[in-house]
C-alpha positions in Angstrom: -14.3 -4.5 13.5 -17.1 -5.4 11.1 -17.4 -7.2 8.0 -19.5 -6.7 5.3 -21.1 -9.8 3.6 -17.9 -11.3 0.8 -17.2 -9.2 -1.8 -18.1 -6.2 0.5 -15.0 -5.8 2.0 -11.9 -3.5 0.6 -8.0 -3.4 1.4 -6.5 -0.3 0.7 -2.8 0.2 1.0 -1.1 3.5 0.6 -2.8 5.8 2.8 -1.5 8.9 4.4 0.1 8.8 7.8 -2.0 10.8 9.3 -5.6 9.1 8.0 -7.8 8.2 10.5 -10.6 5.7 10.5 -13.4 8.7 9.9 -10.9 10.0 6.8 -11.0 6.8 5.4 -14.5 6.1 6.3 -15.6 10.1 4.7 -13.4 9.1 1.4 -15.4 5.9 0.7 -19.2 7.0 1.9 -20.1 8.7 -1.9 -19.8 5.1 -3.3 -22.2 3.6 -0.7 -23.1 2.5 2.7 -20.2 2.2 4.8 -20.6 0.0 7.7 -17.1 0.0 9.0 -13.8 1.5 8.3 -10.3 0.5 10.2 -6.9 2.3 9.4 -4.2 0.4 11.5 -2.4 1.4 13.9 1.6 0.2 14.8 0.9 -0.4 19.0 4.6 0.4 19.6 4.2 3.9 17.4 1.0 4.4 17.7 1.3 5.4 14.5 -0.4 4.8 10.8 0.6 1.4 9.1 -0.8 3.5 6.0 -3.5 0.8 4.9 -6.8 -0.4 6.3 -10.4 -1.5 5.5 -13.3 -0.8 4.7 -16.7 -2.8 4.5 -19.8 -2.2 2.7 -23.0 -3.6 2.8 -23.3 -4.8 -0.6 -21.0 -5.5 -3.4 -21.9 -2.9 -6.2 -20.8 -0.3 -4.0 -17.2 -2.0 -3.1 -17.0 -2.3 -7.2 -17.4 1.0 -7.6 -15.3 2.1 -4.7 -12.7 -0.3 -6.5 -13.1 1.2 -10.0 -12.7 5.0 -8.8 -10.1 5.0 -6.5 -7.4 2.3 -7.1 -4.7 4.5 -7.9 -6.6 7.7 -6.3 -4.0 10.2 -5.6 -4.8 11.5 -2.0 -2.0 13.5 -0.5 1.2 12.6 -1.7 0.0 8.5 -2.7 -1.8 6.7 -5.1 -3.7 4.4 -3.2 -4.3 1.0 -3.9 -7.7 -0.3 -3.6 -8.6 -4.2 -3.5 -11.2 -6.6 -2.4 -10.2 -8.2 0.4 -9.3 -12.0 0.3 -11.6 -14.6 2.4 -9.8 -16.2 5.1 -9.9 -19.2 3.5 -8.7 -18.4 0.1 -5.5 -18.7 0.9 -5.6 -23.0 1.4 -4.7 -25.2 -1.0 -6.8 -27.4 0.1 
């Protein structure tokens, strides 16, 4: 899976079950380039953990994507739309 640079990178909790990484990836593209997109996927199901990423290549367009859809109804849920944390933002130390 790719990255974008920090700041580029979006969690979004709350998808539907049956998104798939090109839904996800088609939702985000009108707010800018999308260079990856990942829904997971429970091995044991094989089906939707309903939340995934996204990347873009820049972080105006992740801002954007932020502003506009956290809290997006699509389907049935609101989704929830967040930058994703670095690694190593969650040490103390």
């Amino acid at each position: 899976m790719l990255y974008g640079p920090e700041g580029c990178n979006l969690f979004i909790y709350h998808l539907p079950q049956e998104f798939t990484d090109t839904d996800l990836a088609s939702t985000f593209l009108p707010f800018g380039n999308v260079i990856s997109a990942k829904v997971f996927i429970d091995k044991q199901t094989n089906l939707s953990k309903c939340f995934g990423f996204v990347s873009f290549d820049n972080p105006e367009s992740a801002q954007v994507a932020i502003k506009a859809m956290n809290g997006f109804q699509v389907g049935t849920k609101r989704l929830k739309v967040q930058l994703k944390k670095p690694k190593d933002a969650s040490k103390p130390y």
